[in-house]
KOLZA-880173 format. One record per residue: x, y, z negated of N, C-alpha, C, O in turn; residue in three letters; residue number from 1. Coordinates in steps of 0.001 Angstrom, whole numbers, always signed. Layout:
<rs>
r nu = X | nv = Y | nw = Z | cau = X | cav = Y | caw = Z | cu = X | cv = Y | cw = Z | ou = X | ov = Y | ow = Z | torpa = ALA | lumfi = NUM $
...
</rs>
This chain:
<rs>
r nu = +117706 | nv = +181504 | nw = -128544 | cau = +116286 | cav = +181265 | caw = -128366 | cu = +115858 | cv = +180102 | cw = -129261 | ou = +116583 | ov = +179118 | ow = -129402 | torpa = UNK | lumfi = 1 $
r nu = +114975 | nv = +180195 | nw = -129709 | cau = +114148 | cav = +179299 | caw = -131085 | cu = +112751 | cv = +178837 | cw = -130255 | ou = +111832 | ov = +179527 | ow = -129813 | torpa = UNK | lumfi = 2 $
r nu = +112978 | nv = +177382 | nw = -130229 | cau = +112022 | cav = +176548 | caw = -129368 | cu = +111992 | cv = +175566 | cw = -129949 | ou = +113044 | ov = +175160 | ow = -130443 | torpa = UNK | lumfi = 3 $
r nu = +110547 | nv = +174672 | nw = -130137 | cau = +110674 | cav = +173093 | caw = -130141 | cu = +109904 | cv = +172307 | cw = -128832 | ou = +108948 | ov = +172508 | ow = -128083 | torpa = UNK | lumfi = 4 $
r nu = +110744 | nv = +171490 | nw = -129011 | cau = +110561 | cav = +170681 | caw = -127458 | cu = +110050 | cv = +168946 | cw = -127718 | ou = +110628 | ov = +167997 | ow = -128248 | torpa = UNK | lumfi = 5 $
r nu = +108928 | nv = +169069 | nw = -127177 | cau = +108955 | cav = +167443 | caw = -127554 | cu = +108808 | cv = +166495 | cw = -126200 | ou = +108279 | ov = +166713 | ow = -125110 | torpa = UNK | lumfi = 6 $
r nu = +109486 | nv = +165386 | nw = -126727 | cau = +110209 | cav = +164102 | caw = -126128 | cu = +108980 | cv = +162747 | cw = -126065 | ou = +107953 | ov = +162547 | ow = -126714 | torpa = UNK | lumfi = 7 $
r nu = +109543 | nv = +162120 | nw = -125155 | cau = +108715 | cav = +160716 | caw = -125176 | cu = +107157 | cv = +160268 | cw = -124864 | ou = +106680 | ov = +159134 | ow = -124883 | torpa = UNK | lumfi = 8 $
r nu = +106622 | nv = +161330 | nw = -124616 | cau = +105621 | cav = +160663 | caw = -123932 | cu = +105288 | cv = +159970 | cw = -122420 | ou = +106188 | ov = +159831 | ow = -121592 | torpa = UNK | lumfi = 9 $
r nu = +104586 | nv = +159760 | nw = -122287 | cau = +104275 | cav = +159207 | caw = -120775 | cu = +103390 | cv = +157878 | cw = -120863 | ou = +103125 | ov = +157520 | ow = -122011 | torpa = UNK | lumfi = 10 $
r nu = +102846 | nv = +157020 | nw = -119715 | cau = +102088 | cav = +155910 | caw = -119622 | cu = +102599 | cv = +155096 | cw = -120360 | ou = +103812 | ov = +155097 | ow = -120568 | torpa = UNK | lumfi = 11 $
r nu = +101579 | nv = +154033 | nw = -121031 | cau = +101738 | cav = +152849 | caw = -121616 | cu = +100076 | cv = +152048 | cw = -121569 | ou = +98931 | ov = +152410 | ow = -121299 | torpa = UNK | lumfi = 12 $
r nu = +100623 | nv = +151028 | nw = -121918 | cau = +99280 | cav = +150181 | caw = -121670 | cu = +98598 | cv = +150047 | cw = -123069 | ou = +99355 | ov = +150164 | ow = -124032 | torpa = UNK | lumfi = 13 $
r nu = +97480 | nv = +149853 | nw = -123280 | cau = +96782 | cav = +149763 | caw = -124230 | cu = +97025 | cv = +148775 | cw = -125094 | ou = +96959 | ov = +147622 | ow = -124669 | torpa = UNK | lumfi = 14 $
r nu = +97353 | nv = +149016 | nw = -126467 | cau = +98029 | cav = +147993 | caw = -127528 | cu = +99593 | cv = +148283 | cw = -127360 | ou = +100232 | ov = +147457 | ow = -128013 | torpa = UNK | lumfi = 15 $
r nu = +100099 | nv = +148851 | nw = -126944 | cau = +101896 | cav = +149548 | caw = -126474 | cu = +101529 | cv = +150603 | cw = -127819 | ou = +100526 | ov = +150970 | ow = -128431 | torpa = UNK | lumfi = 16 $
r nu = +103430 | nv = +150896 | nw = -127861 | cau = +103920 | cav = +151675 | caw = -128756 | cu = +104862 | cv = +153070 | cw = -127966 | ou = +105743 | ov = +152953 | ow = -127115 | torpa = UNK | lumfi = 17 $
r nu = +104428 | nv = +154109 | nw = -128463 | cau = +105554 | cav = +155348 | caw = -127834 | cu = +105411 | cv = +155830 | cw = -129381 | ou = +104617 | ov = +155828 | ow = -130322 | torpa = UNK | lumfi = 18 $
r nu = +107260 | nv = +156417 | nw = -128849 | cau = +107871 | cav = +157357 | caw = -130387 | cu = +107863 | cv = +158948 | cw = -129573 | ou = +108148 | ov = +159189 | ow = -128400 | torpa = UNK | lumfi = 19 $
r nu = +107568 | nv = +159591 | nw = -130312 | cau = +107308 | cav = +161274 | caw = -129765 | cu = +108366 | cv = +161687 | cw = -130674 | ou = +108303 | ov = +161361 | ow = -131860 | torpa = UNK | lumfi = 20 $
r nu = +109732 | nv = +162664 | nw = -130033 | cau = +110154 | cav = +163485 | caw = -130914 | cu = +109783 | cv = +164973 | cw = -130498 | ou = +109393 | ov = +165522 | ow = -129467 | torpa = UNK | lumfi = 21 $
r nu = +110126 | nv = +165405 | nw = -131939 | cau = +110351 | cav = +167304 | caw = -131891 | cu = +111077 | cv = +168060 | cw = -132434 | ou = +110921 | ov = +168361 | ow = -133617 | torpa = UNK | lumfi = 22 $
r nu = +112050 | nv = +168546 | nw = -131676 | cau = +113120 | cav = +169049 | caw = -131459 | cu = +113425 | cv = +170621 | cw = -131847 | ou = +113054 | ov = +171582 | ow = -131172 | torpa = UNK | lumfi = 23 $
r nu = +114041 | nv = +170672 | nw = -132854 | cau = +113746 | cav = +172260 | caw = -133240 | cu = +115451 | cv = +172896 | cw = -132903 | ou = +116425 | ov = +172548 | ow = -133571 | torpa = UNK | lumfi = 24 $
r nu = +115506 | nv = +173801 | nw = -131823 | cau = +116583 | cav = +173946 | caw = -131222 | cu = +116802 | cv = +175746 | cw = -131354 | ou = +115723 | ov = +176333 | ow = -131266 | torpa = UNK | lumfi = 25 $
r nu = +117516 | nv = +176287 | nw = -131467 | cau = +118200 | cav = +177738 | caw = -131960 | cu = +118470 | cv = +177754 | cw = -132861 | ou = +118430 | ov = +176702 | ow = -133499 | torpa = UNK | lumfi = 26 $
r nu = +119063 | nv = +179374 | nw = -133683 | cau = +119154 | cav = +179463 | caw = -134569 | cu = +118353 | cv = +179169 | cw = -135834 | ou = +117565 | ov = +180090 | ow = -136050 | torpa = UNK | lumfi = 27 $
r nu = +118314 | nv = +178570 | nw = -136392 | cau = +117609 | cav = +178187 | caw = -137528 | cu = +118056 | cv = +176973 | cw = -138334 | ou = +118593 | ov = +175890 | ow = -138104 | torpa = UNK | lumfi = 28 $
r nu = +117459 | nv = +177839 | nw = -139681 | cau = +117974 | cav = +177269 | caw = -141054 | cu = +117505 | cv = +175410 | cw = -141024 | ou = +118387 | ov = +174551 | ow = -141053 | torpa = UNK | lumfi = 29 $
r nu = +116330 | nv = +175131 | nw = -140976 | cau = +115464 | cav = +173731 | caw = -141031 | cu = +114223 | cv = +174121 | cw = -141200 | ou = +113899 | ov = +175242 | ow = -141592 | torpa = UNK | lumfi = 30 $
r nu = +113328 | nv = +173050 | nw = -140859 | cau = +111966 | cav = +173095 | caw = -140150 | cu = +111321 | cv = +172563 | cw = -141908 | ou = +111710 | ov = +171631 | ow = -142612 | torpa = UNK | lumfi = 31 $
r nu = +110731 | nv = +173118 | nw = -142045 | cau = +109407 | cav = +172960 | caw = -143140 | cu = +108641 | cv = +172195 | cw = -143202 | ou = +108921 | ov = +170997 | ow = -143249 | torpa = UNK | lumfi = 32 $
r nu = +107381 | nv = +172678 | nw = -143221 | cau = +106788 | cav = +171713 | caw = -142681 | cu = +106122 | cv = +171447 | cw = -141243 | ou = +105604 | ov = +172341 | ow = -140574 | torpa = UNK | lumfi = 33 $
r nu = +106194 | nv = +170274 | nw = -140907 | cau = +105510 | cav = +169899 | caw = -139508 | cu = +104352 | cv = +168878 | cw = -139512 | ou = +104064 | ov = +168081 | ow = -140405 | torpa = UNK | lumfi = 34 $
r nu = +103563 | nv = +169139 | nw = -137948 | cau = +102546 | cav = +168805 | caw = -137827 | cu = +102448 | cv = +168013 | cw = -136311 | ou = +103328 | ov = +168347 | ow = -135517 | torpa = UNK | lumfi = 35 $
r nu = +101613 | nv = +167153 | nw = -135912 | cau = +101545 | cav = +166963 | caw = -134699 | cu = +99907 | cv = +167297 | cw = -134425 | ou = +99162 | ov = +167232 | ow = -135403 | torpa = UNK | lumfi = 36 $
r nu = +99438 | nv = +167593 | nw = -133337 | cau = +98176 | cav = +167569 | caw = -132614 | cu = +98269 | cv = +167045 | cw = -131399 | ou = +99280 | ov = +166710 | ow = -130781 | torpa = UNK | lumfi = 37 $
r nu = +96447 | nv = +166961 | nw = -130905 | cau = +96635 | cav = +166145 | caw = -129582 | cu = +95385 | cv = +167100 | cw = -129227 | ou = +94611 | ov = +167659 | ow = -130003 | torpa = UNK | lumfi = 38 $
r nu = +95427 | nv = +167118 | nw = -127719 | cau = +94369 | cav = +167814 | caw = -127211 | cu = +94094 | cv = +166698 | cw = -126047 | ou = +94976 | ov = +166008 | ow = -125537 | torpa = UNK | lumfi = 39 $
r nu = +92668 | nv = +166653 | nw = -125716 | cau = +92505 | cav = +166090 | caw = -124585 | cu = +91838 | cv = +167101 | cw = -123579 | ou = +91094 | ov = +167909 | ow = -124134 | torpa = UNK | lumfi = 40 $
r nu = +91906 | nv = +167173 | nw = -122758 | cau = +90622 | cav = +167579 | caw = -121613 | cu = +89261 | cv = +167538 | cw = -122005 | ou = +88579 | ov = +166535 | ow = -122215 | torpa = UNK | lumfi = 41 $
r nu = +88945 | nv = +168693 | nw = -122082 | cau = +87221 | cav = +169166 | caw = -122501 | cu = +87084 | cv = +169086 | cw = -124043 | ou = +86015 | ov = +169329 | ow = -124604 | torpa = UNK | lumfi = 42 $
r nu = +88480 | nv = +168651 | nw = -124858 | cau = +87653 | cav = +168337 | caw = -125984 | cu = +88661 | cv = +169401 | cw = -126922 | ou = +89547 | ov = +170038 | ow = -126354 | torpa = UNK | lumfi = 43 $
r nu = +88461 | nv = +169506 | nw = -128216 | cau = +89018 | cav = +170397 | caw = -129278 | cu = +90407 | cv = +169828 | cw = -129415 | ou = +90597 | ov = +168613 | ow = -129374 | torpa = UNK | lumfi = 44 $
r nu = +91336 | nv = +170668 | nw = -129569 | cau = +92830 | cav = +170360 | caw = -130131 | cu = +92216 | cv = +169482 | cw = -131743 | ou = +91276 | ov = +170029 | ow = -132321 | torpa = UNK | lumfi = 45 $
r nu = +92748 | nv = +168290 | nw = -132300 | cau = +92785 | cav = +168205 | caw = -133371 | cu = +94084 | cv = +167709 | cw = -134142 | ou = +95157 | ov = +167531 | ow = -133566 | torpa = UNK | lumfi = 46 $
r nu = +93926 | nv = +167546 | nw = -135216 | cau = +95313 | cav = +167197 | caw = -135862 | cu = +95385 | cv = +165743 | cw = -136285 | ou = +94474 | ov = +165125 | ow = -136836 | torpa = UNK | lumfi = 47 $
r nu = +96684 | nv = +165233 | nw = -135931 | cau = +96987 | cav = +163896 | caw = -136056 | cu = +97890 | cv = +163936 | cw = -137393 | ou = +97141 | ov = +163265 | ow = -138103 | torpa = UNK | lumfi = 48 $
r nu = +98534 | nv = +164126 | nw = -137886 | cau = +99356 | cav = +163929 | caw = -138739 | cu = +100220 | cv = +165243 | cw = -139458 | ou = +100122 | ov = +166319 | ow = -138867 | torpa = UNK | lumfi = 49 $
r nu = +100668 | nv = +165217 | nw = -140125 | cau = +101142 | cav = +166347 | caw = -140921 | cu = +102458 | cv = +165745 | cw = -142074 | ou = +102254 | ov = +164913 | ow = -142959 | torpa = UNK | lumfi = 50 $
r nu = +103749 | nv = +166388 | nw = -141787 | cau = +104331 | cav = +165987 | caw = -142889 | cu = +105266 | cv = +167503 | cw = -144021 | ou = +105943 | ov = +168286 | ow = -143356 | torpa = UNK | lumfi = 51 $
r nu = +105228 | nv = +167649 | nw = -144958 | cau = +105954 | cav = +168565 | caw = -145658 | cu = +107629 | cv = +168337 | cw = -145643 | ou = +108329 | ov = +167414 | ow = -145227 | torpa = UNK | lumfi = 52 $
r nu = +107955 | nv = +169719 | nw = -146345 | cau = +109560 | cav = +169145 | caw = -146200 | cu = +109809 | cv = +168125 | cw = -147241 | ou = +110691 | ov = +167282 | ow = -147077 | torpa = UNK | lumfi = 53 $
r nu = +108954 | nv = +168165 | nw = -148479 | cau = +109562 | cav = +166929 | caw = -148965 | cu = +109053 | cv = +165508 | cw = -148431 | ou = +109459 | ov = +164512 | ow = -149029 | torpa = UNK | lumfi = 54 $
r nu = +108359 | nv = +165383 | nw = -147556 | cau = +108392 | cav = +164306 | caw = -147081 | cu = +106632 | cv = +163509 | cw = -147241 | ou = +106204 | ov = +162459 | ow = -146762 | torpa = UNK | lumfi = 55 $
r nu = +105966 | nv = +164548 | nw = -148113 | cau = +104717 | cav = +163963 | caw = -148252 | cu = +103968 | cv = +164309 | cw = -146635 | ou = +104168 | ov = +165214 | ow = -145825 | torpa = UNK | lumfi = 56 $
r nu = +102845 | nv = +162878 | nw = -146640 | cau = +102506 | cav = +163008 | caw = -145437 | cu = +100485 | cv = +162961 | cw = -145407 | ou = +99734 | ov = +162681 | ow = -146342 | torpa = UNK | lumfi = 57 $
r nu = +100265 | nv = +163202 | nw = -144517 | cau = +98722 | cav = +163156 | caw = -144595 | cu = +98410 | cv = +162422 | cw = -142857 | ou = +99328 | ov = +162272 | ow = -142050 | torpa = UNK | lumfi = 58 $
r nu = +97305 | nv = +162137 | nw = -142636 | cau = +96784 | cav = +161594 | caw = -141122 | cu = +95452 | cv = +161665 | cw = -141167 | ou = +94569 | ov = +161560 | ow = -142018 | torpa = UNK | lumfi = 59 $
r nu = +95569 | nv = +161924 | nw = -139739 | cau = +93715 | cav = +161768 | caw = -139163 | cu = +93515 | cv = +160416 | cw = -139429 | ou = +94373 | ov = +159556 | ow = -139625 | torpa = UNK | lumfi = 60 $
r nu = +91834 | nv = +160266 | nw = -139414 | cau = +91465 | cav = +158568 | caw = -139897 | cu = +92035 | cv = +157465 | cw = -138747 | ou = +92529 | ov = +156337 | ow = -138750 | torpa = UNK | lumfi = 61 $
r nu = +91615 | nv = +158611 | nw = -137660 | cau = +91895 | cav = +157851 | caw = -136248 | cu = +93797 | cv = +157170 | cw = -136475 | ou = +94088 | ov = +156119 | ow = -135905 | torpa = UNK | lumfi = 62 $
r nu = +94603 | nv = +157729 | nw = -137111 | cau = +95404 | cav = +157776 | caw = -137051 | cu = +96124 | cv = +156505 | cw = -137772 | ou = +96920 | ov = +155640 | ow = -137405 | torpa = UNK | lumfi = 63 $
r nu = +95405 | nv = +156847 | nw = -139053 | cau = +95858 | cav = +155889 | caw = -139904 | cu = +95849 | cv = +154193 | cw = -139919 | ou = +94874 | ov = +153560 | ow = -139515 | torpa = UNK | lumfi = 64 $
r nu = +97167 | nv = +153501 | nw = -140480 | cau = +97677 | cav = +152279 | caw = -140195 | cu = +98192 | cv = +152254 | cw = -138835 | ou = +98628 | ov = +151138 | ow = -138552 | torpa = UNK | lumfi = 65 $
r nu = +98322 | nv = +153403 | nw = -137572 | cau = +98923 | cav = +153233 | caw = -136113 | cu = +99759 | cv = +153580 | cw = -136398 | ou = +100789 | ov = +152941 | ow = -136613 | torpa = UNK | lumfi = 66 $
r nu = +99552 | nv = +154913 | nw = -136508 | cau = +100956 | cav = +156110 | caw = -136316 | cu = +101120 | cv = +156494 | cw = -137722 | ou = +100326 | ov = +156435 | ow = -138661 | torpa = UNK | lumfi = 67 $
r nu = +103081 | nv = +157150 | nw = -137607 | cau = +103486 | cav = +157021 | caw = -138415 | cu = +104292 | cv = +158485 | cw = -138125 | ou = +104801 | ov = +158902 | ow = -137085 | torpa = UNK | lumfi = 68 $
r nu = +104200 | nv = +159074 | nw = -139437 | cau = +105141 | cav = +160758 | caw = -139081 | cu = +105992 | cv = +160707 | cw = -139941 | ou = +105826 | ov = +160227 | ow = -141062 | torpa = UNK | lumfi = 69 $
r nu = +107478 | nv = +161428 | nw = -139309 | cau = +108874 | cav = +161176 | caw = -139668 | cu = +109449 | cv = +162585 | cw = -139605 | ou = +108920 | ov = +163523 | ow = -139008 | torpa = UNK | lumfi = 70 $
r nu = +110663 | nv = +162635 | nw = -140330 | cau = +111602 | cav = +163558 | caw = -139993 | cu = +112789 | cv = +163197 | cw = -140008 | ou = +113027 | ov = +162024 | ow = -140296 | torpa = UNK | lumfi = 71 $
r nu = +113797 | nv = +164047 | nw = -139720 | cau = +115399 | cav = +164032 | caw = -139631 | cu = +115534 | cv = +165386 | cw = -139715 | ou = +115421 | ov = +166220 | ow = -138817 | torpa = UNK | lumfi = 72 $
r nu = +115813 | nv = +165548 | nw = -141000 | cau = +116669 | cav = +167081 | caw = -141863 | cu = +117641 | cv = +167238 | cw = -140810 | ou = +117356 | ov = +167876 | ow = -139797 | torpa = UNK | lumfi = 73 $
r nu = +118820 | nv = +166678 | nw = -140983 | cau = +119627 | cav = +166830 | caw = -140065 | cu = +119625 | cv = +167387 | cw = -139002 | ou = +120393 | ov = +168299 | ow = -138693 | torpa = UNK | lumfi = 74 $
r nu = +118730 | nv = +166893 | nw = -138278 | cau = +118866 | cav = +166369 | caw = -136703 | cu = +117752 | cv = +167528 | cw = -136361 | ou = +117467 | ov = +167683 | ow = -135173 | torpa = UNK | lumfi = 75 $
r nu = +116932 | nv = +168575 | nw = -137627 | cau = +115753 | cav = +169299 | caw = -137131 | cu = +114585 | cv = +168694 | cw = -135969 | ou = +114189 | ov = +169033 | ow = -134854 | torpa = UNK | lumfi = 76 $
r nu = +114260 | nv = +167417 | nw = -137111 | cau = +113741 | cav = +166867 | caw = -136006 | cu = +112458 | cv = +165957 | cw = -136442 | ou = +112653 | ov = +164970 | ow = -137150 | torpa = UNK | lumfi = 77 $
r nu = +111146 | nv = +166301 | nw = -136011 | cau = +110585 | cav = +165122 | caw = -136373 | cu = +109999 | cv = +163940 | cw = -135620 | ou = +110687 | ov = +163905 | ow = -134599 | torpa = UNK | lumfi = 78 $
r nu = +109296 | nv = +163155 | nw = -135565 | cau = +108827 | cav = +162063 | caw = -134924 | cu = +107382 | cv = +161699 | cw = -135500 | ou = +106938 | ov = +161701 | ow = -136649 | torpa = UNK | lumfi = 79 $
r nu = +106799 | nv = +161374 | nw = -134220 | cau = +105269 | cav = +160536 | caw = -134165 | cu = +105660 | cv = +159184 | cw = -133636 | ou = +106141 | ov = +159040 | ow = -132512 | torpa = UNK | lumfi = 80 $
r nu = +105428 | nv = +158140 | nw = -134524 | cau = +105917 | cav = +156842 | caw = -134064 | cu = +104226 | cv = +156312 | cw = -133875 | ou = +103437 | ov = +156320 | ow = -134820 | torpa = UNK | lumfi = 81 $
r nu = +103885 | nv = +155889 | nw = -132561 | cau = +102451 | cav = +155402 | caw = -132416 | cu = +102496 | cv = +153803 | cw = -131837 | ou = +103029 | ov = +153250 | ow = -130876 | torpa = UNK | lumfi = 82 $
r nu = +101738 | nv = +153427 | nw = -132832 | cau = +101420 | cav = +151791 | caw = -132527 | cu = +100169 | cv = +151373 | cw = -132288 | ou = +99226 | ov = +151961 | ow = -132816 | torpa = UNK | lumfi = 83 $
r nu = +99930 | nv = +150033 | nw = -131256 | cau = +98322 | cav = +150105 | caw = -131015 | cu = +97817 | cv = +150762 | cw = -130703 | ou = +96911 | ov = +151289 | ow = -131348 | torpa = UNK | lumfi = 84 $
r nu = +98165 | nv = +151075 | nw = -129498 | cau = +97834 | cav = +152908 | caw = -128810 | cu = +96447 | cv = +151743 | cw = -128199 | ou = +96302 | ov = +150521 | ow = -128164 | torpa = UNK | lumfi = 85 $
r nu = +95390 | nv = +153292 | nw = -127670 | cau = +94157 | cav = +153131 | caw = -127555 | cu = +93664 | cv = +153874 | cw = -126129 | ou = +94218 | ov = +154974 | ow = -126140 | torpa = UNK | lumfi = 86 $
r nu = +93138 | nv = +153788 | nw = -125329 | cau = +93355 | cav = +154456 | caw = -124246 | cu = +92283 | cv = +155910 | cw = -125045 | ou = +92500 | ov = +157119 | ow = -124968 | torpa = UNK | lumfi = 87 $
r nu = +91292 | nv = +155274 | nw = -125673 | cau = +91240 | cav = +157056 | caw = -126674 | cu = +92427 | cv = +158481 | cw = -127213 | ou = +92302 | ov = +159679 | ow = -127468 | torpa = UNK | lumfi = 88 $
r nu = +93378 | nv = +157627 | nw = -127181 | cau = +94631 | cav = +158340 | caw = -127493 | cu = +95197 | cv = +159429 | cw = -126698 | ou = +95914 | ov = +160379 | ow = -127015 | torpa = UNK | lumfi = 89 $
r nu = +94665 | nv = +159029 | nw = -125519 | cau = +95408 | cav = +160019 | caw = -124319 | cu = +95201 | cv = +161520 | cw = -124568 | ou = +94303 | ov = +161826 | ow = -125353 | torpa = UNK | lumfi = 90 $
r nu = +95598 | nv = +162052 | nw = -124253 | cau = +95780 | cav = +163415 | caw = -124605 | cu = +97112 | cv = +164098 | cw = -124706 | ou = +97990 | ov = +163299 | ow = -125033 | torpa = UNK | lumfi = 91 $
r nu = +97512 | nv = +165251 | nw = -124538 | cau = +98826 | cav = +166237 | caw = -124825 | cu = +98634 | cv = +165834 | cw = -125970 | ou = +97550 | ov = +165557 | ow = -126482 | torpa = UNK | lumfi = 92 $
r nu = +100146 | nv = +165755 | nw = -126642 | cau = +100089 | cav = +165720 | caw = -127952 | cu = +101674 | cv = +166908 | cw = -128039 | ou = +102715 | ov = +167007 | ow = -127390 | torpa = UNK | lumfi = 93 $
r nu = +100970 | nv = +167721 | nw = -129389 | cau = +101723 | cav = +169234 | caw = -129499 | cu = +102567 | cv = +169023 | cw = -130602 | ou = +101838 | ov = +168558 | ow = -131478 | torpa = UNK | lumfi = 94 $
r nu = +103494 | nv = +169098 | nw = -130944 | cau = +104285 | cav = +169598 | caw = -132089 | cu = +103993 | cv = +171164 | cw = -132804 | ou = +103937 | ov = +172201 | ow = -132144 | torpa = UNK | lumfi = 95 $
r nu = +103857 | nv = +171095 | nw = -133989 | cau = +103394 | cav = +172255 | caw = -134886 | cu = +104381 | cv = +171822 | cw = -135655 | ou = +104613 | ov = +170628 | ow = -135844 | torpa = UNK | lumfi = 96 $
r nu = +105218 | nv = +173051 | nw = -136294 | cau = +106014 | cav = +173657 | caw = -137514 | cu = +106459 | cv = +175151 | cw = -138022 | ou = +106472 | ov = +176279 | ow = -137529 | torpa = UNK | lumfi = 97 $
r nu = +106782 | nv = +174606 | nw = -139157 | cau = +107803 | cav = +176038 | caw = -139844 | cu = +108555 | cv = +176337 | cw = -140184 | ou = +108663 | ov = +176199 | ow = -141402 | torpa = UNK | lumfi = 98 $
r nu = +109329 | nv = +176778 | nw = -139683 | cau = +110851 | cav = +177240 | caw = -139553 | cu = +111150 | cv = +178192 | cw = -140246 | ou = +110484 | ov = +179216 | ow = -140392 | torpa = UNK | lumfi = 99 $
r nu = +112371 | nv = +177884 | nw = -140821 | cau = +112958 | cav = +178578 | caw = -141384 | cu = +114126 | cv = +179259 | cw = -141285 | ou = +114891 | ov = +178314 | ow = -141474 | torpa = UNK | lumfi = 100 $
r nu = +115034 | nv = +180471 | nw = -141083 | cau = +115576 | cav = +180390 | caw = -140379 | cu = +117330 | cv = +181199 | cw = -141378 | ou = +118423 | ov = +181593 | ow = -140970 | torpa = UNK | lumfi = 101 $
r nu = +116697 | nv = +181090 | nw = -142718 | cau = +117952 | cav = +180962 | caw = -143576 | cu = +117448 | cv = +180797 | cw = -145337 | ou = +116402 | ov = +181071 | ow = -145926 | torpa = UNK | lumfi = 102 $
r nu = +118441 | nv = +180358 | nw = -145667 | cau = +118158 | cav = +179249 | caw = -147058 | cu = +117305 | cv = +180576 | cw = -147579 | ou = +117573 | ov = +181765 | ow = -147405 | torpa = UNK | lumfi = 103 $
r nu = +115911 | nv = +179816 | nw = -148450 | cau = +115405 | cav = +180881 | caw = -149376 | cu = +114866 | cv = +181981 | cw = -148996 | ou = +114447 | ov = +182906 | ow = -149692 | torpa = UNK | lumfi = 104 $
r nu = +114892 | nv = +181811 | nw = -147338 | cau = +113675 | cav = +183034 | caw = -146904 | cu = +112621 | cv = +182661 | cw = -147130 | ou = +112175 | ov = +181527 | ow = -146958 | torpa = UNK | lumfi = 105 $
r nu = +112027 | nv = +183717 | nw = -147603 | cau = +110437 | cav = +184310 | caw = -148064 | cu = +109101 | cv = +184060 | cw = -146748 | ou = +107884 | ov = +183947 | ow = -146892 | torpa = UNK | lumfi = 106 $
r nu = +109686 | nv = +184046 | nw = -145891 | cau = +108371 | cav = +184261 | caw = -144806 | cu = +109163 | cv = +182979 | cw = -143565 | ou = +110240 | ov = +183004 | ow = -142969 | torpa = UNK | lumfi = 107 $
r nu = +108157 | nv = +182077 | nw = -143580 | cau = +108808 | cav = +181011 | caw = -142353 | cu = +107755 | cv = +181224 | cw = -141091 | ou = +106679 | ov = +181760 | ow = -141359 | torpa = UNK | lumfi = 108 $
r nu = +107921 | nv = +180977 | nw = -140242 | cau = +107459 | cav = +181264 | caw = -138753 | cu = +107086 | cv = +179844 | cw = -137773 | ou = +107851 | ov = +178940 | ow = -137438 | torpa = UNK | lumfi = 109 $
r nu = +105417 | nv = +180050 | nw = -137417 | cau = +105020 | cav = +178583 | caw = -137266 | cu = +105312 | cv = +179189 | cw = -135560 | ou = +105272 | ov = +180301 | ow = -135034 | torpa = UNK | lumfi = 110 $
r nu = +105645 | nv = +177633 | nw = -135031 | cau = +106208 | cav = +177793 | caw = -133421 | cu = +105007 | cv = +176630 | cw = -132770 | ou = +104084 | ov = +176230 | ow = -133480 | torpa = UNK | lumfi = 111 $
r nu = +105113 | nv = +176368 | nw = -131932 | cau = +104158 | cav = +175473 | caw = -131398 | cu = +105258 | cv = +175091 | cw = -129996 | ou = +105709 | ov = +175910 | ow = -129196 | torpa = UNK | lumfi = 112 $
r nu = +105510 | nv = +173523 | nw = -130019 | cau = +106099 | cav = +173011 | caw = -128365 | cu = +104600 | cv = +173084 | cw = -127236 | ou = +103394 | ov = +173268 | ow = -127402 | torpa = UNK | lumfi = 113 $
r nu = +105261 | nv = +172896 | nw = -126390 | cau = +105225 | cav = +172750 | caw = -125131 | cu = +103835 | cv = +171750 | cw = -125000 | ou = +102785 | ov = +172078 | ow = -124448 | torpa = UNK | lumfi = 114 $
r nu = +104153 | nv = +170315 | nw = -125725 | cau = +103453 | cav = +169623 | caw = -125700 | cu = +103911 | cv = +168386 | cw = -124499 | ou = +104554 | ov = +168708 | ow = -123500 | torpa = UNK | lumfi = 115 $
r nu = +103480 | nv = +166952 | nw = -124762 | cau = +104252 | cav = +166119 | caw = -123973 | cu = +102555 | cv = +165238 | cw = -123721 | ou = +101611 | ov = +165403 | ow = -124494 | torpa = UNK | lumfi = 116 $
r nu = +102527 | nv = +164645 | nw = -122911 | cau = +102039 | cav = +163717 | caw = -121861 | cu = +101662 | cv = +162479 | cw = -122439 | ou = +102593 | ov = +161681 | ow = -122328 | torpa = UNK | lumfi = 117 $
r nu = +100278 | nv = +161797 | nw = -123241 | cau = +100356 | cav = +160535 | caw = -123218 | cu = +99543 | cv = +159772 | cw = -122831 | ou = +98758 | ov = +159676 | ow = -123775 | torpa = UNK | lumfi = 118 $
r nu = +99174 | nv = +159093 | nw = -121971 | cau = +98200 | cav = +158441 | caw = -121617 | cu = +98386 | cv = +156752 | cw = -121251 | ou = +99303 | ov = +156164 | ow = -120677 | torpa = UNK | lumfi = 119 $
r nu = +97015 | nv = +156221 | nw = -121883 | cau = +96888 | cav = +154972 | caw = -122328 | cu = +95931 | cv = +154303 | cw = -121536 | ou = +94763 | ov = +154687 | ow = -121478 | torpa = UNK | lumfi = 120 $
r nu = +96391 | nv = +153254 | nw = -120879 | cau = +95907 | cav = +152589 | caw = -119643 | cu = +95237 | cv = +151568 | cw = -120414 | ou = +95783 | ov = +151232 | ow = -121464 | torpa = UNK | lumfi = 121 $
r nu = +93933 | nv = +150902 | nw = -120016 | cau = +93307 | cav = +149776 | caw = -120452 | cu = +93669 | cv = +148469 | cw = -120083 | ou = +93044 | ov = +147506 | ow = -120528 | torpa = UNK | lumfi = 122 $
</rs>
């Protein structure tokens, strides 16, 4: 079974730091490129950050100078490192990628986690 699962959210106080991982677990070659989003209650899913496999990265404005997007080739794995969290911040935040699931395939397959828990106390 081919799942990503993400890690680390939960309460923190406003001006606190949480690291989010995402976990790309089954068969598969390595993850492409990835993305994180956040959804809140009543409002639109939007996108926080985005990184390629080579490593180039992009961010929401909201985002930028806090959070920081990572990977681990290895480890099929990436990370949202968030600093100066904002109680605006709260929201599910989703892992988005593309998998690949052997060297030099033609067609990669976007998965979406579960989504993890963050909310930011004043």
């Amino acid at each position: 079974q081919v799942q990503l699962v993400e890690s680390g959210g939960g309460l923190v106080q406003a001006g606190g730091s949480l690291r989010l991982s995402c976990a790309a677990s089954g068969n598969i070659f390595s993850i492409n490129a990835m993305g994180w989003y956040r959804q809140a209650p009543g409002k639109q899913r939007e996108l926080v950050a985005t990184i390629t496999s080579g490593g180039s990265t992009t961010y929401a404005d909201f985002a930028k100078g806090r959070f920081t997007i990572s990977r681990d080739n290895a480890k099929n794995t990436g990370y949202l490192q968030m600093n100066s969290l904002k109680p605006e911040d709260t929201a599910v935040y989703l892992c988005n990628a593309l998998l690949e699931f052997y060297a030099g395939a033609p067609t990669k397959y976007e998965y979406w986690g579960q989504g993890t828990q963050v909310t930011v106390s004043s």
